[in-house]
N, C-alpha and C positions, 0 to 999 in steps of 0.2 A: 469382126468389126466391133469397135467397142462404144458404149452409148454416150451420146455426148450430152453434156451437162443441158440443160433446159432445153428439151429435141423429143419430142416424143418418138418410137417405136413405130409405133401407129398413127401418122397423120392423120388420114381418113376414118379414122374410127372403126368401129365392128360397122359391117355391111347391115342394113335393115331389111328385114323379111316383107316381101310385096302382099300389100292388103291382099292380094287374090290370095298368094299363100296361105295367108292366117283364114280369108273365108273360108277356103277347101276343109282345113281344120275343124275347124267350129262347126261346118258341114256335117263331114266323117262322127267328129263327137256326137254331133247332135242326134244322128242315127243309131246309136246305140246304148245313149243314153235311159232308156227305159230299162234295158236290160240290165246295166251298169246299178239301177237304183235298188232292182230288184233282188237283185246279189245281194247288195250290202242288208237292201231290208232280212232276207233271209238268213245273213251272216248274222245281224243285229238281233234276231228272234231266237237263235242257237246259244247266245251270252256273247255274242262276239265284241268287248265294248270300244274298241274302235273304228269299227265299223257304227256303231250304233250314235257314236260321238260324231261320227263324219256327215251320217246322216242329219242328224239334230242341226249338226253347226251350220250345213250346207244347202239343207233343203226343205226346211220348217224355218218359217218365216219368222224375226225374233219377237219375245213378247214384248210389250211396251204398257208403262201402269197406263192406265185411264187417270186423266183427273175427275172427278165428279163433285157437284155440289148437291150437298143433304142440307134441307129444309127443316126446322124442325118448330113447328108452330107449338101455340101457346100449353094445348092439349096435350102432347106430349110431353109437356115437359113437368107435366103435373102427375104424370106415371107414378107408382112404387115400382121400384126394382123387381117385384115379382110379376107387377105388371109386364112390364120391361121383357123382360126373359119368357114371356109365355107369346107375349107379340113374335121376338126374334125366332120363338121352334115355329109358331105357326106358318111366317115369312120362308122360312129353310124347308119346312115340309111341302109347301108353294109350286118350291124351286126344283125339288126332286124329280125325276124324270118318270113318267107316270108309265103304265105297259104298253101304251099304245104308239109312246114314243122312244121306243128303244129300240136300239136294233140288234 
């Protein structure tokens, strides 16, 4: 039979898969999902880097900048530079993770 000009093939379209179908799916996946993670982390710990990209891209949340606003009153800004840089190691050694919070 040969196609006729402006006549689709397929009237009816591709048939659509019934919500219950895709829930069973989603189900099935969701059950094995832990294990599924655990592979890749394990692949990803061995150098595996697609596995380790799949991980990142799929199930570590993305990062986003912060905006923040810096204040910076009068006191400051009458610093020297070597003031400056002895505040900024004090603030970062602050920030360091001390023994009792490490794990």
């Amino acid at each position: 039979m040969a196609w006729q000009k402006g006549k689709s093939g397929n009237p009816n379209g591709r048939p659509r898969k019934s919500q219950k179908t895709m829930a069973q799916l989603r189900s099935q996946i969701s059950e094995h999902l832990p294990d599924v993670i655990e592979v890749l982390a394990d692949a990803a710990k061995e150098g595996d880097v697609q596995a380790a990209r799949i991980l990142v891209e799929r199930c570590v949340p993305s990062m986003r900048a912060i905006d923040q606003n810096v204040n910076i009153n009068d006191s400051m800004r009458e610093l020297t530079d070597n003031e400056l840089v002895d505040l900024i190691k004090e603030f970062e050694d602050s920030m360091e993770p001390t023994s009792e919070t490490k794990h």
